[in-house]
C-alpha positions as CSV (number, residue, x, y, z in Angstrom):
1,X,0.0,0.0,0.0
2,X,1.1,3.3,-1.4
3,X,1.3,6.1,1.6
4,X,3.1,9.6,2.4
5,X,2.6,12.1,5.1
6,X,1.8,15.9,4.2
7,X,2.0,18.5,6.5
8,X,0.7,16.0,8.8
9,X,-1.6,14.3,7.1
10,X,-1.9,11.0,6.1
11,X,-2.5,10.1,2.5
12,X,-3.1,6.6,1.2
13,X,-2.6,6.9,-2.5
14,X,-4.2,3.7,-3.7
15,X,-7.5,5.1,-3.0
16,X,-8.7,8.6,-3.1
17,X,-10.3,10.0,-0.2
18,X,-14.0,10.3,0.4
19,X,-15.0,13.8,-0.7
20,X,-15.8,15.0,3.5
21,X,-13.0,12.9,5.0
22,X,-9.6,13.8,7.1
23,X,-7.1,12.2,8.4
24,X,-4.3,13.6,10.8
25,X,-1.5,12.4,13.0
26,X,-0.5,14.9,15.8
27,X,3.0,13.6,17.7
28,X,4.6,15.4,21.0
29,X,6.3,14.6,23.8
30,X,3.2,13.7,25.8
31,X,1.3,11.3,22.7
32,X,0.9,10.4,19.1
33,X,-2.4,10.6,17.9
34,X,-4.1,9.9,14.8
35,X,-7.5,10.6,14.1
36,X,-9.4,9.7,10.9
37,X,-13.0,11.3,10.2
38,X,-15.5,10.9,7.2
39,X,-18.5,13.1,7.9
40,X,-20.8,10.7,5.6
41,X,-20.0,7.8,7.4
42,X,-22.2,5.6,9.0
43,X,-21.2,5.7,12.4
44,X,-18.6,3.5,12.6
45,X,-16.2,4.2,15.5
46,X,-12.8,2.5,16.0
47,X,-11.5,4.2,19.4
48,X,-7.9,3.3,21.2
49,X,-7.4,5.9,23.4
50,X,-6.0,4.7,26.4
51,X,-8.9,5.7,28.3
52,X,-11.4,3.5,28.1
53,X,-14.2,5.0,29.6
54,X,-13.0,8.1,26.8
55,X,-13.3,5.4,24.3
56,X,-16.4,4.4,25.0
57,X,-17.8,8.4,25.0
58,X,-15.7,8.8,21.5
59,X,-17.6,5.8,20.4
60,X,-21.0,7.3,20.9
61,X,-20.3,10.7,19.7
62,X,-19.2,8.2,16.5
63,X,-22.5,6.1,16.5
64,X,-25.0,9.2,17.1
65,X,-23.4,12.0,14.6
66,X,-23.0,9.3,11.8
67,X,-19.3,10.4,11.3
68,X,-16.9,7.8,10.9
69,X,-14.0,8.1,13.4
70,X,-10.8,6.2,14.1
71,X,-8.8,7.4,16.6
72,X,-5.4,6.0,17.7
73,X,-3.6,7.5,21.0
74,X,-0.4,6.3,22.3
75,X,0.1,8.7,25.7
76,X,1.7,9.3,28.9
77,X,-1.5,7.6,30.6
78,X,1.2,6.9,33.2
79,X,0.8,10.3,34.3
80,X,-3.0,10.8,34.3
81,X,-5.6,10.8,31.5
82,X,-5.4,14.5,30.9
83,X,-2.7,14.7,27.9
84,X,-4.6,11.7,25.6
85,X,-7.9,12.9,26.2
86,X,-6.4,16.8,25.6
87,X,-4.6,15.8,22.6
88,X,-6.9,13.5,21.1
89,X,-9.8,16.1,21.3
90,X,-7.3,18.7,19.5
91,X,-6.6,16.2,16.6
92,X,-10.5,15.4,16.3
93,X,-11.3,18.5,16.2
94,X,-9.1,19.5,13.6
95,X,-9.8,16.7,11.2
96,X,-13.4,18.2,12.0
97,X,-12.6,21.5,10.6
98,X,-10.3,20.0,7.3
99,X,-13.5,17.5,6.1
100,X,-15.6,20.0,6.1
101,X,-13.5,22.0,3.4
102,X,-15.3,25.4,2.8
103,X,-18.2,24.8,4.3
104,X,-20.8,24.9,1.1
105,X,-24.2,23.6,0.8
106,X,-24.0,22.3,5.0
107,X,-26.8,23.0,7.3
108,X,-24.4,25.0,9.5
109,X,-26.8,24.9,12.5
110,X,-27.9,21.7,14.4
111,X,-29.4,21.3,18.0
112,X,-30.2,18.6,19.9
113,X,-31.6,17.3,23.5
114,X,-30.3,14.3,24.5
115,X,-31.8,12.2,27.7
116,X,-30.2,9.6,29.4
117,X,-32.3,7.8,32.3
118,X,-32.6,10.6,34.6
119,X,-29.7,12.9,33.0
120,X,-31.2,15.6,30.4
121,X,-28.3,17.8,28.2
122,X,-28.7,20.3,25.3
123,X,-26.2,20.7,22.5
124,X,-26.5,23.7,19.8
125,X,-23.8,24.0,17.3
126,X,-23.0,27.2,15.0
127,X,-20.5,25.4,12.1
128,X,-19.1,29.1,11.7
129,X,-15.6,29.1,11.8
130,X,-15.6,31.5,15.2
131,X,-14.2,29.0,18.0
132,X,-16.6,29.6,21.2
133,X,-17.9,27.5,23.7
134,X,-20.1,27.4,26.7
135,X,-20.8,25.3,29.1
136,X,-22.6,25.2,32.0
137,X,-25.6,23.0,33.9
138,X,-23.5,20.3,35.6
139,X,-23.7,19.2,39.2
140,X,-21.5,20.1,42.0
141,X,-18.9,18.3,42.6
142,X,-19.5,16.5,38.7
143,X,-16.1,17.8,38.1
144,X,-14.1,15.8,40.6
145,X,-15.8,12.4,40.1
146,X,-13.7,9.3,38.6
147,X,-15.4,7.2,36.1
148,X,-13.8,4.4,35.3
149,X,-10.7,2.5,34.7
150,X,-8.1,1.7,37.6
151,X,-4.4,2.6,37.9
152,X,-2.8,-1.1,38.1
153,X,-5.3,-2.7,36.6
154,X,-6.1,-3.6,32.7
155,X,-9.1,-0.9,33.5
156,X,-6.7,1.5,32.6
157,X,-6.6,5.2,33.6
158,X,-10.2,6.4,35.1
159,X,-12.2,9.6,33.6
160,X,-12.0,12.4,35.2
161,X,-15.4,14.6,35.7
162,X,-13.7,18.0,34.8
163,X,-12.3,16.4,31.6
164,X,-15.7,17.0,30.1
165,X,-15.6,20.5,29.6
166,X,-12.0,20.6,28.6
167,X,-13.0,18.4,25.8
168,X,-15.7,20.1,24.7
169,X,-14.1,23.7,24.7
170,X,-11.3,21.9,22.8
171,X,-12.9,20.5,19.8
172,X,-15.2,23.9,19.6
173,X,-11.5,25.4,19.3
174,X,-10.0,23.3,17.0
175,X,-13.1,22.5,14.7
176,X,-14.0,26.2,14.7
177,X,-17.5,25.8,15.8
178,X,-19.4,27.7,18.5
179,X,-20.6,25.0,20.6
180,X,-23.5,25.6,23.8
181,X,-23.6,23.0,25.8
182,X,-26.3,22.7,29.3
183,X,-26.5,19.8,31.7
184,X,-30.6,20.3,32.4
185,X,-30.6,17.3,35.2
186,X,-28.7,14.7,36.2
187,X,-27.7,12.3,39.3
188,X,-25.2,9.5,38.2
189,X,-21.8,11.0,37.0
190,X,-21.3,8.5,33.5
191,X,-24.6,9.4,32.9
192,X,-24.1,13.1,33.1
193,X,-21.0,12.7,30.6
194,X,-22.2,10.4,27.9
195,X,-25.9,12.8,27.4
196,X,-23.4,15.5,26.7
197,X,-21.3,13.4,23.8
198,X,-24.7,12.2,22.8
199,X,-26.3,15.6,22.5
200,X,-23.0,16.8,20.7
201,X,-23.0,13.7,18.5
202,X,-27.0,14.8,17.4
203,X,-26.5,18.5,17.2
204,X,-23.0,17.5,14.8
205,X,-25.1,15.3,12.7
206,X,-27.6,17.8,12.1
207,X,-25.6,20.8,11.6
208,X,-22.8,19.1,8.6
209,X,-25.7,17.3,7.2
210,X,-25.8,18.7,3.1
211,X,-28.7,20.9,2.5
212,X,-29.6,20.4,-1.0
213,X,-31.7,24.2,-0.7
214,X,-28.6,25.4,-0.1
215,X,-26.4,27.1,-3.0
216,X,-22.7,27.9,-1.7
217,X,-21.7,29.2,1.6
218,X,-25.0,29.1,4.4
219,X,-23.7,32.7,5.4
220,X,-24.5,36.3,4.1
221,X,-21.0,37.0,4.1
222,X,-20.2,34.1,1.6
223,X,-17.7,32.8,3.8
224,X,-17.8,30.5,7.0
């Protein structure tokens, strides 16, 4: 198999990419990740983060959004979660923002409210190329909870609570979306998390879905 990396990028010559499709490896001190995205995909998610209970939040966002994703991290997981699930959220993000080229004939706009037994969250996504993100709505003390995993065991690393909003601010930065996210209820911490990724996942799907009405840019400025 033919292959060469460009600025980055990953290029498998013997097939030409799909026309909404990325892939892009990331390596520093800390990890090497490699992220793969086709944004008319099926929802096929192949996740090796190093986290698992990351994997399995990845893999969702995959399922519900339709967007194909493979993500590979090798990390200091040694040290705590934080760098993989940082740095994986950077590179997904910006595979994000390269499939979706300039933007023409996409919705731009998707919402979505996303329930999970007794946990409630609401995503709204703004495809606009200005990064912003807010979040807000989660419990007190969500942030310090550990989901998951085990140091010592094959668990791996656990999840922790206040990685949530770091990922979500993250991929709004490197995708170059505005991103609102609120936690409306919620007891059970996993709970809590995996609504969010589901509501993102929805609100995603909707918002880089074509719009055949649409003729060019969806913006009065003709650019996004």
């Amino acid at each position: 198999m033919s292959q060469e990396y460009v600025n980055q990028e990953y290029v498998n010559t013997d097939r030409p990419p799909a026309a909404r499709a990325a892939r892009i490896q990331r390596t520093t001190s800390e990890s090497d990740v490699t992220v793969q995205v086709d944004l008319d995909g099926t929802g096929t998610g192949k996740i090796s983060t190093g986290v698992p209970f990351y994997d399995h939040m990845l893999t969702a966002l995959s399922r519900h959004s339709l967007i194909d994703i493979t993500v590979h991290c090798e990390g200091d997981t040694h040290v705590d979660a934080h760098h993989s699930v940082e740095d994986v959220a950077i590179v997904l993000g910006q595979a994000i923002r390269k499939a979706l080229g300039n933007k023409e004939g996409i919705t731009r706009f998707g919402d979505a409210m996303v329930p999970l037994d007794e946990a409630l969250a609401q995503a709204v996504v703004d495809v606009s190329g200005r990064p912003y993100c807010v979040h807000r709505g989660e419990p007190e003390g969500q942030q310090y909870v550990s989901i998951g995993g085990g140091r010592g065991v094959d668990g791996g690393v656990p999840y922790v609570g206040s990685l949530t909003r770091h990922v979500l601010e993250t991929l709004a930065f490197h995708a170059h979306i505005a991103l609102h996210m609120r936690v409306l209820a919620g007891r059970d911490p996993h709970h809590i998390v995996e609504a969010q990724f589901k509501a993102l996942a929805r609100a995603l799907r909707m918002a880089v879905a074509p719009d055949p009405r649409v003729s060019g840019v969806p913006s009065t400025k003709g650019a996004l």
